[in-house]
N, C-alpha and C positions, 0 to 999 in steps of 0.2 A: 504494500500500500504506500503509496505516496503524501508527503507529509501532505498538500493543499487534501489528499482524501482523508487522512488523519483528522488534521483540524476538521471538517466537515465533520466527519462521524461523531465527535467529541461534542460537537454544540448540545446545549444543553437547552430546553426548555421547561419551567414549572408556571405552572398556576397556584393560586393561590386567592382566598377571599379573603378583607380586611374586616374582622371583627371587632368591638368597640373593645375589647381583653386587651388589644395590642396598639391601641392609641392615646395618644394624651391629651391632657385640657384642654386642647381644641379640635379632639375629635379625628384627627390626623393620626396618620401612624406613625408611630414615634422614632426616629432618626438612627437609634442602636438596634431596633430593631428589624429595619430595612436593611442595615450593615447585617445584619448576623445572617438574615435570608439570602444576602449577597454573596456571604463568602461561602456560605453552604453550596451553594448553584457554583462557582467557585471551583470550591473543594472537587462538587461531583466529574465538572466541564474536564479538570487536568487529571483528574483519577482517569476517565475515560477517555482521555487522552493518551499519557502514560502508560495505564495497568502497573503503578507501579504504586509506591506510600510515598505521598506527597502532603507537604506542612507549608502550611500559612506562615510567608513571612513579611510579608508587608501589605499593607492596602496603599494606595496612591490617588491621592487627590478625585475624594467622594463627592461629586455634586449632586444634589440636591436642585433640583429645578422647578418643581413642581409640588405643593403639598399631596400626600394620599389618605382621600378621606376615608373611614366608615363606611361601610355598606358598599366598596368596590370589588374589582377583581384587578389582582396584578397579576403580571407573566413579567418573570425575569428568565434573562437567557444571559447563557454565557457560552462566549467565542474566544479561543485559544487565540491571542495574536501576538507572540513571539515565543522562540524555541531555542532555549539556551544548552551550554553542555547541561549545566547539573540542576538550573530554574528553567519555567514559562511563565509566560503572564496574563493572565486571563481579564478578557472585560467583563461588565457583567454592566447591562440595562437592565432596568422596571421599565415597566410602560402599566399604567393606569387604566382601565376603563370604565365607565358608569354601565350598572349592572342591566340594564333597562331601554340602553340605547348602543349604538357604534361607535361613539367617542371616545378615541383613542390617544394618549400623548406619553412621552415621554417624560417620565417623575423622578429617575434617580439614573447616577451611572458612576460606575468606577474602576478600576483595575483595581488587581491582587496577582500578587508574586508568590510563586509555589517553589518548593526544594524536594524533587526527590533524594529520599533517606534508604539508609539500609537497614540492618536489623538493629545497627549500634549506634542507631542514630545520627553516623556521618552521613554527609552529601554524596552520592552518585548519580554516575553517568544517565541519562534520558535517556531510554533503549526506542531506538531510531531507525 
C-alpha cells in the first residue's frame, strides 16, 4: 500500500450528539472537552495509520471558531498529514450541525503529534 492509500484508509470519522452533561454556562460545549474528543479521533486516525502504540505528545494550536451548542450533532474527522521517522501528525476538524436542519460549519480544528513506542517505552521506527 502506498503511503497517499495509507493516509486515506487511516481517516477517521465519528459522530457524536452534544448533551447538556458536556457543556457549560452557556450551554456550549465546553473547550477540554472538545480537546479530549479530538485527541481521541486522534489517537484512533494514527493507530490506524501505524498498527502500531502510538502517544500523544503534543496538541498544536486548537482553534476554536465556532461555539457548539446543546442539542447538536458533531462529526470530527481526522487526516494523517505528515509522516515522520518515529512521529505523524494528525489534524483533526469538528464540524457542527443543527439537528433538524442541513446547516453545517466548521466549530473547532487542530493538530496532534503522535510517537510510536515500543514495549519500553522508547521511540520507534513508523513501519512504512
Amino acid at each position: 500500500m502506498t503511503l497517499e492509500e495509507r493516509i486515506a484508509a487511516s481517516r477517521t470519522s465519528i459522530f457524536k450528539a452534544v448533551f447538556p452533561n458536556t457543556t457549560n454556562h452557556y450551554d456550549t460545549l465546553f473547550g477540554g472537552t472538545a480537546m479530549h474528543m479530538m485527541d481521541e479521533v486522534a489517537f484512533i486516525t494514527a493507530t490506524r495509520f501505524s498498527r502500531q502504540i502510538m502517544v500523544t505528545v503534543s496538541s498544536d494550536r486548537i482553534d476554536f471558531k465556532k461555539p457548539i451548542p446543546a442539542g447538536t450533532i458533531v462529526e470530527l474527522i481526522g487526516e494523517v498529514r505528515h509522516v515522520g521517522n518515529t512521529s505523524l501528525k494528525v489534524h483533526v476538524a469538528i464540524y457542527v450541525e443543527q439537528m433538524y436542519s442541513e446547516d453545517r460549519m466548521l466549530a473547532v480544528q487542530g493538530d496532534f503529534t503522535f510517537v510510536a513506542i515500543d514495549e519500553h517505552k522508547q521511540p520507534v521506527r513508523i513501519i512504512s
